[in-house]
C-alpha positions in Angstrom: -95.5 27.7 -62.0 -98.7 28.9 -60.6 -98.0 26.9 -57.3 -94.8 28.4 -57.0 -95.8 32.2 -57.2 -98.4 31.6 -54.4 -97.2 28.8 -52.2 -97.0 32.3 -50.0 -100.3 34.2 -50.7 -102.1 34.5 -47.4 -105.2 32.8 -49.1 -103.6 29.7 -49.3 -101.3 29.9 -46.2 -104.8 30.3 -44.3 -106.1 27.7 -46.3 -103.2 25.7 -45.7 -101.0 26.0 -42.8 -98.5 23.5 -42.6 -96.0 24.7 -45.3 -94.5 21.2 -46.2 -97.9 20.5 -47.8 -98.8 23.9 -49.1 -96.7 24.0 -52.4 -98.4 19.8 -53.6 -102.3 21.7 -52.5 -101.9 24.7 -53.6 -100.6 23.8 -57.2 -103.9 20.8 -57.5 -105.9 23.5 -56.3 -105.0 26.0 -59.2 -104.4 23.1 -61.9 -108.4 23.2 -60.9 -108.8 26.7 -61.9 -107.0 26.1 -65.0 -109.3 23.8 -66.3 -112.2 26.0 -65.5 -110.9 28.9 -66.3 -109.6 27.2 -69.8 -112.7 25.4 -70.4 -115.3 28.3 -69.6 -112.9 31.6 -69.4 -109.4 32.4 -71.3 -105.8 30.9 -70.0 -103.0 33.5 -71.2 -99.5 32.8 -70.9 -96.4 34.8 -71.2 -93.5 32.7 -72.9 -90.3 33.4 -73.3 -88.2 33.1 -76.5 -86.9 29.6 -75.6 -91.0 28.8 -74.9 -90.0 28.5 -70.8 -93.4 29.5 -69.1 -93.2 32.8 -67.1 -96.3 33.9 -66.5 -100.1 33.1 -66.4 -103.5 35.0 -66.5 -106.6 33.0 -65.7 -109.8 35.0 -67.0 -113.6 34.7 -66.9 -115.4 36.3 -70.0 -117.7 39.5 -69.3 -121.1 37.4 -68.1 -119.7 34.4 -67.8 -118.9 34.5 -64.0 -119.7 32.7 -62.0 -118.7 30.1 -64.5 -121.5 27.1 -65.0 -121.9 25.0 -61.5 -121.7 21.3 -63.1 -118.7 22.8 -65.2 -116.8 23.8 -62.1 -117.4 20.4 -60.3 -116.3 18.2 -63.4 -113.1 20.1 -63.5 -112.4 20.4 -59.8 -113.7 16.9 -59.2 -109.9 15.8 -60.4 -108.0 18.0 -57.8 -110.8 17.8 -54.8 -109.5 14.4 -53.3 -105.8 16.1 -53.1 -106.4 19.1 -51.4 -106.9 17.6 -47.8 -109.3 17.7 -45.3 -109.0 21.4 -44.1 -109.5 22.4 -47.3 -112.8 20.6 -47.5 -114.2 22.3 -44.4 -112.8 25.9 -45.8 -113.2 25.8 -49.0 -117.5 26.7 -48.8 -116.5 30.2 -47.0 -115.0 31.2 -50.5 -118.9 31.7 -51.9 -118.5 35.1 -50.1 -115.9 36.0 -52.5 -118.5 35.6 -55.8 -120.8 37.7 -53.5 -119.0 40.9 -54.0 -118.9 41.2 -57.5 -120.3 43.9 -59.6 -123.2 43.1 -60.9 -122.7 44.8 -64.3 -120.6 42.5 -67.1 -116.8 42.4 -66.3 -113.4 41.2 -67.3 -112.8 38.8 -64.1 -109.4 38.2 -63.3 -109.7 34.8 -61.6 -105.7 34.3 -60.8 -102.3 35.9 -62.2 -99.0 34.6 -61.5 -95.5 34.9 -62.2 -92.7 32.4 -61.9 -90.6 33.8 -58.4 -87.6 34.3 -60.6 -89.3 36.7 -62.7 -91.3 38.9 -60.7 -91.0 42.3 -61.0 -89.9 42.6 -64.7 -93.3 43.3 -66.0 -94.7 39.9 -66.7 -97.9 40.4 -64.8 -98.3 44.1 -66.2 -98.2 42.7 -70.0 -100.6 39.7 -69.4 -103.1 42.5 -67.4 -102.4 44.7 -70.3 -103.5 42.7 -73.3 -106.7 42.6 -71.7 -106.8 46.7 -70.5 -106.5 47.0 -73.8 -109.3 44.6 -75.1 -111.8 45.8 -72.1 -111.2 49.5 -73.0 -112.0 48.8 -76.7 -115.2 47.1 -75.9 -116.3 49.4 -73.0 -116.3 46.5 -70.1 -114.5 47.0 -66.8 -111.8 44.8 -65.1 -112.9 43.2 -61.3 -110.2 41.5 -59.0 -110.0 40.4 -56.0 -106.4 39.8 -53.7 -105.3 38.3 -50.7 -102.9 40.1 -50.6 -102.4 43.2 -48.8 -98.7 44.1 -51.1 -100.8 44.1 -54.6 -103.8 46.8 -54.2 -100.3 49.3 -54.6 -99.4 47.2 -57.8 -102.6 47.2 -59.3 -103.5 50.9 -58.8 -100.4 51.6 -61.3 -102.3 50.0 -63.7 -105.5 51.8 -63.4 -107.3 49.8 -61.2 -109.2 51.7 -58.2 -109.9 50.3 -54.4 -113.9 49.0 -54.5 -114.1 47.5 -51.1 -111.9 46.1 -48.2 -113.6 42.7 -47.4 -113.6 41.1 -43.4 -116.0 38.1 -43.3 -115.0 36.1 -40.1 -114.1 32.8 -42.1 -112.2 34.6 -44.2 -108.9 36.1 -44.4 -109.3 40.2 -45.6 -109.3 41.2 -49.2 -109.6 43.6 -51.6 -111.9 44.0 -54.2 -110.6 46.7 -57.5 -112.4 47.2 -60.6 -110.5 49.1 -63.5 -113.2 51.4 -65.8 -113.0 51.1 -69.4 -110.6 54.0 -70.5 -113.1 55.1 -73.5 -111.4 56.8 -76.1 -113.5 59.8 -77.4 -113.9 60.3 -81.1 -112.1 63.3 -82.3 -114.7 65.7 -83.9 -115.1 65.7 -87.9 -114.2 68.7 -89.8 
């Protein structure tokens, strides 16, 4: 499902040119995430009532990211070999990506996605939500970064504000957003 919402995303079209071989890399490149993100973060689905998968939110804990080196490489190590030689010679220019993050502890929101059929009914905006929730109870902010130049819009609806607009030659642009913990205040005692 994962592979499906961003067989388009310019990440992985740069990453991946020739479109016949996109949706196969992409989807063993995320499968990767998954396991990282499920062994070292949180993996949230949205589910239908007939249990048919509509959604997914990969997470890394506040201080936990960059998530454990050896960690990472056991649970890409599986995927590695299918994601082609290009990949392999791009793949070391993500490190500039972890550069940019705050330095304080955050909510990291590693990857969400939304089976093509279903986006725009509010999948995403429940699966961010559970966590706005949990992050402005505990006082810790949100960080994302996107590829995509269509989502900064989408995620300033839910709070999120611009941090920086990232050009690094290797890369492709993106956008960095951080959401602030919306601290309730206590209401006085009588």
């Amino acid at each position: 499902m994962l592979g499906r919402a961003f067989v388009d995303d310019p990440l992985y079209t740069w990453m991946w040119p020739d479109a016949g071989r996109r949706l196969r890399r992409v989807t063993a490149f995320i499968e990767g995430e998954v396991r990282i993100a499920a062994r070292s973060g949180r993996v949230e689905l949205a589910v239908d009532t007939g249990d048919h998968l509509l959604g997914a939110a990969l997470w890394a804990l506040p201080g936990r990211y960059p998530f454990p080196h050896l960690r990472s490489g056991l649970a890409m190590a599986t995927v590695v070999p299918r994601l082609g030689v290009r990949a392999a010679v791009r793949l070391p220019s993500m490190i500039a990506v972890d550069r940019v993050h705050p330095p304080e502890p955050h909510w990291y929101l590693l990857t969400i996605g939304v089976e093509p059929a279903m986006q725009g009914r509010g999948v995403a905006a429940t699966l961010i939500g559970a966590r706005i929730t949990e992050a402005d109870a505990t006082g810790v902010p949100i960080y994302l970064e996107t590829f995509n130049p269509a989502n900064p819009t989408y995620y300033r609806r839910l709070g999120f504000t611009d941090r920086q607009t990232v050009e690094i030659r290797r890369l492709p642009r993106f956008w960095t957003m951080l959401r602030e913990p919306a601290i309730a205040v206590p209401a006085p005692q009588e």
